[in-house]
Each structure stands twice: as structure tokens, then as C-alpha cells.
N, C-alpha and C positions, 0 to 999 in steps of 0.2 A: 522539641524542634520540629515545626512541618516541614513534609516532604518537598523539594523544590519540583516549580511545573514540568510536565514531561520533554513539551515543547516550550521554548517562551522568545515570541519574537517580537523586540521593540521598537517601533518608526524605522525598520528595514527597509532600505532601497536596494532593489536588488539585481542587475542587469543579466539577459542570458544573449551572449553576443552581443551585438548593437543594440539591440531593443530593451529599453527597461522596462521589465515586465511590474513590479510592485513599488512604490513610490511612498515611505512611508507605511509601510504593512505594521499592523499591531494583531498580533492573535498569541493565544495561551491554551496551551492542552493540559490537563493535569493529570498526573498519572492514576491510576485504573478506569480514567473514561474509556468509553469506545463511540470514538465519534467519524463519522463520515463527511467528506470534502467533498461536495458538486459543484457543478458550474461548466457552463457551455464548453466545446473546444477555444483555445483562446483566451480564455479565463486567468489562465498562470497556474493550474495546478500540478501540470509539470516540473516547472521551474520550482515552485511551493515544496512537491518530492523534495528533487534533488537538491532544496539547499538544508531541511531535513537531514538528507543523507550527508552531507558534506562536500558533496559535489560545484556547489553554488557557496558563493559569501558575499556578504551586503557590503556596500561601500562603508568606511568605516568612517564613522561619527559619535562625535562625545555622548551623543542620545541616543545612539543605535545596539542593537545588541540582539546576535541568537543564539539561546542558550539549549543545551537541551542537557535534561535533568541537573540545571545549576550551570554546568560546566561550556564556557565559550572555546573552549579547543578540546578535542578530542584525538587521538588514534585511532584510526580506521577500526582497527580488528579488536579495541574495547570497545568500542561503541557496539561493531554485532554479537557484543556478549547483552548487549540487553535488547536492542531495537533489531530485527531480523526484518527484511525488506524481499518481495514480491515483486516483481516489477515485468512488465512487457518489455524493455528495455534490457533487463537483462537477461531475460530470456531471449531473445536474438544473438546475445553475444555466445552462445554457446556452441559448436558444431556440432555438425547432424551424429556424429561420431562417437560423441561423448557418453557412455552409461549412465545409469541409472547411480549407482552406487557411485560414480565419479560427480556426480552434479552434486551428491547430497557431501562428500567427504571434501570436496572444493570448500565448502561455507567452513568449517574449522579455519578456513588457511585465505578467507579472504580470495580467493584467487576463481578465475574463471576454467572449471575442468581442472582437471593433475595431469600436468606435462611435465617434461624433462626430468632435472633434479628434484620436481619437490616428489617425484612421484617416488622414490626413492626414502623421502621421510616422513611418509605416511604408517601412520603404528599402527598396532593391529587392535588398541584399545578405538581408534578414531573408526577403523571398518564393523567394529561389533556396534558401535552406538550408532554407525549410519546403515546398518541393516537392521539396526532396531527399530527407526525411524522408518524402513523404508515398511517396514514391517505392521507399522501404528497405520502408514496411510494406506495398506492395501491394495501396494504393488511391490512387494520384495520376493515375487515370482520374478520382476524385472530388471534384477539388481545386476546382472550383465549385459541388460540390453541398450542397442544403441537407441538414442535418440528419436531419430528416421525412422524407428520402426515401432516408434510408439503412438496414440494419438495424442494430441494435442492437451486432453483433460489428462493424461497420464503423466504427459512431460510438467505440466504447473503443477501435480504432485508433488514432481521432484524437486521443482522448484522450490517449494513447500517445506519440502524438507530441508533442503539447503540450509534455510531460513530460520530453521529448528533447532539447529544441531548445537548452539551453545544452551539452549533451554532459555530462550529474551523472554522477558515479561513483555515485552511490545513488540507488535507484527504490522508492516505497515503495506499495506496489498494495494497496488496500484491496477485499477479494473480487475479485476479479479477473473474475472468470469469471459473477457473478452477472447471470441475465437471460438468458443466450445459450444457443443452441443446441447439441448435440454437437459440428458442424461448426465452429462460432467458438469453442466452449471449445478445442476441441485446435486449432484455430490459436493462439489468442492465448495458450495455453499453452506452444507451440513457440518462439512468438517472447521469451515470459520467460526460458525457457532457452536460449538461443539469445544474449540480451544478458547471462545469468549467465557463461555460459560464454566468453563475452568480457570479463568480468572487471566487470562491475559488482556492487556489490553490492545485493542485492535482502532486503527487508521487505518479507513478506507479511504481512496480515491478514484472518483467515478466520475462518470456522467447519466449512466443508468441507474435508476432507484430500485429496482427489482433487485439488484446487488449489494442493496441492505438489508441485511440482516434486521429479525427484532431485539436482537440485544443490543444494537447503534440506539442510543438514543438523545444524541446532539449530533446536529448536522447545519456544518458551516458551508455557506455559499461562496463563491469567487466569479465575478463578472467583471471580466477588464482588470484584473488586476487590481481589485477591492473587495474587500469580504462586506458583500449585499444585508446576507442575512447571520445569524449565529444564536441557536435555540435548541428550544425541546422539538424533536422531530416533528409531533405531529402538527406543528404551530407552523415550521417551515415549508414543509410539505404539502403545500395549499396552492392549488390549482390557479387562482388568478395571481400568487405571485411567482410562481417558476414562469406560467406564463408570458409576463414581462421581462425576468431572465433571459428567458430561451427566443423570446421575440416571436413566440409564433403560440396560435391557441392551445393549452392543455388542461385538461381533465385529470382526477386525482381519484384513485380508492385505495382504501385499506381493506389485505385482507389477512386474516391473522398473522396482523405486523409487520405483513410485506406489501409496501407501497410502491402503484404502477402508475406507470402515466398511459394514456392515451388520448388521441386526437381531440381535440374540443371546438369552438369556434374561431375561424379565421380571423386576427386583430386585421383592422384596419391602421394601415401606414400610411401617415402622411408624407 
């Protein structure tokens, strides 16, 4: 019997608020791709995330359907025993407050930070495997420090690890790289390929191309709330049509496998 797709969504409308973002969405990920989602601000790959994550569900119709590996319902906290999720968004909800070692022992329990009661039923097998983690990404010098006093590339570590701690074959990184420095982007870009390359599969979502890895090698496009394009990277990847995308002139190079955009000629708008 084959594997069912990782992702699988059929003629999904999807609304976030008032605004319906996807009208009809059809996409399919299948498990061990590692594929990357672009597309302008605006696009829907927010919304895309979060209904991914369960956050979002589609208006329900006899031909609608999102499934992820098979299954149209899920429980939260089975679901991040396979897909472990990176987010800008969730890293905000965290207080400046919160350790190192509390960001990554949070992800067993679902929960944002160990407060109150659960801090309480926390085992001591969950603190050994989240200093092991904190260990693997090369800040468990950090494991009691707060937050506030880390940088930015050190806290999406921990996020990182959060994200880890059931050992998911799927990591879905939402910008990854947004907020950091040179020096934390190509770390923390080392270590995604690094976990692709040992076999997880990775969903990226961006709007910068430098934030792909050369082990992405499909990347789906989103403009308005329709997937544009959907290929082998370097076929997508092509100057005159992000150009039209993005609405404004780009230029494209490759260089060992990391694809940049910069400035090109100005389109003429009618």
C-alpha cells in the first residue's frame, strides 16, 4: 500500500476572518519532498501555514477535503509527534522571561512555556532529551537563560528545538531566517540542511529565495490566493516570471544551489 500525501488539499475554500483567502485551493505534498512556498505578502501563505497546522479549516463541501498524511481530523499534540512547526508567530507568543530549556520542554506538551501546574509534571526523562536537543543545536550553555538575553538567531534555535523534541519527520519553517543577522542566517540555514539531509522532510515558507536551501527542490508559488506556479526549482525560479509575480523587475542567479534575486528592469504599468 503507498504512503498517503503528507499534505493533501482538495477544492478548499478557505476564509481567515472575513476575507477569503483561497477559493478552491488544490495542492498535494507528498511525504519525503522538501518543497518551498513563495509568493508576495498577500499571497495566502499565512493562512496556507495555519490551516496546515489546524489553526484554519475550509468551508465544508462534498468535494472539499485537507487531509494531512490521510487523516481529515487530527489531535493537536499527535499531529506534532510527526510535523514539528517554526513559526514567527509563535515565537512572539513567548515571554521575554521564558528559558531556553522551557521553550524546548513546552513542545512535549503543546503548550507555550511551563507555567503553573504543568510545570509540576514535567519528568525528568522530558529535561534530559530537551538538553540533549539543546545540546545538538549549540546553545545548551543557554539552557537557563531567559529569553531577553539571548539574540534573536539563538532564540529560533530554541524554537528549533521545540519543534524537535518528538523527533517529526516533517519541520515546516515559516521564514526562517527572518530578523537575523548574516552570521544566524547561515547558521540556522546550515542546520535545515543539515536535518534535510538526514532525511526529514522540510516545508518552507518565504518570500525570500536565499532561504532556500539546495536540498528544496520543488517550489510552489502563491499569488492572490492561487498557486501560480508548482515545479522543479530551477524551472520556477526564473527571472521573468517571479517578475510578474512580484510585479516589479527581477533578475535571478544561481549559486551553488542558492538562488538570489536582485533588482532587474523596471516593468512598465499600464
Amino acid at each position: 500500500m503507498s504512503e498517503p500525501p503528507l499534505i493533501e488539499i482538495r477544492n478548499a475554500t478557505i476564509w481567515r476572518g472575513t476575507t477569503c483567502v483561497f477559493e478552491k485551493l488544490n495542492l498535494t505534498i507528498e511525504q519525503h519532498e522538501r518543497v518551498a512556498v513563495l509568493g508576495p505578502n498577500g499571497s495566502g501563505k499565512t493562512t496556507l501555514l495555519k490551516t496546515i497546522n489546524r489553526e484554519l479549516y475550509p468551508v465544508v463541501t462534498a468535494d472539499s477535503a485537507v487531509r494531512i498524511l490521510g487523516r481529515d481530523h487530527w489531535n493537536v499534540w499527535d499531529l506534532r509527534r510527526h510535523i514539528g512547526i517554526v513559526s514567527h508567530d509563535l515565537h512572539q507568543r513567548y515571554t521575554p522571561t521564558t528559558t531556553a530549556l522551557e521553550v524546548v520542554i513546552s513542545g512535549f506538551h503543546s503548550s507555550i512555556g511551563v507555567h503553573g501546574t504543568l510545570a509540576q509534571q514535567i519528568s525528568k526523562d522530558e529535561i534530559d532529551k530537551a538538553q540533549a536537543i539543546l545540546n545538538l543545536l549549540g546553545i545548551d550553555a543557554l539552557a537557563n537563560t531567559a529569553l531577553r538575553s539571548m539574540s534573536t538567531g539563538q532564540q529560533r534555535r530554541c524554537l528549533l528545538g521545540r519543534a524537535l523534541v518528538h523527533k517529526p519527520q516533517t519541520l515546516i519553517l515559516d521564514e526562517p531566517t527572518e530578523g537575523l543577522d548574516f552570521a544566524a542566517s547561515f547558521d540556522y540555514l546550515d542546520r535545515i540542511r543539515e536535518l534535510a539531509r538526514n532525511g526529514h522532510n522540510i516545508v518552507l515558507v518565504t518570500h525570500h529565495l536565499n532561504e532556500i536551501p539546495p536540498e528544496v527542490d520543488r517550489v510552489v508559488v502563491l499569488k492572490e490566493g492561487n498557486v501560480v506556479a508548482d515545479g522543479d526549482k530551477a524551472a520556477v525560479l526564473e527571472g521573468e516570471f517571479l517578475s510578474s509575480v512580484y510585479e516589479t523587475g527581477i533578475r535571478v542567479t544561481e549559486i551553488d544551489g542558492f538562488y538570489l534575486a536582485y533588482p532587474g528592469r523596471r516593468l512598465n504599468k499600464t
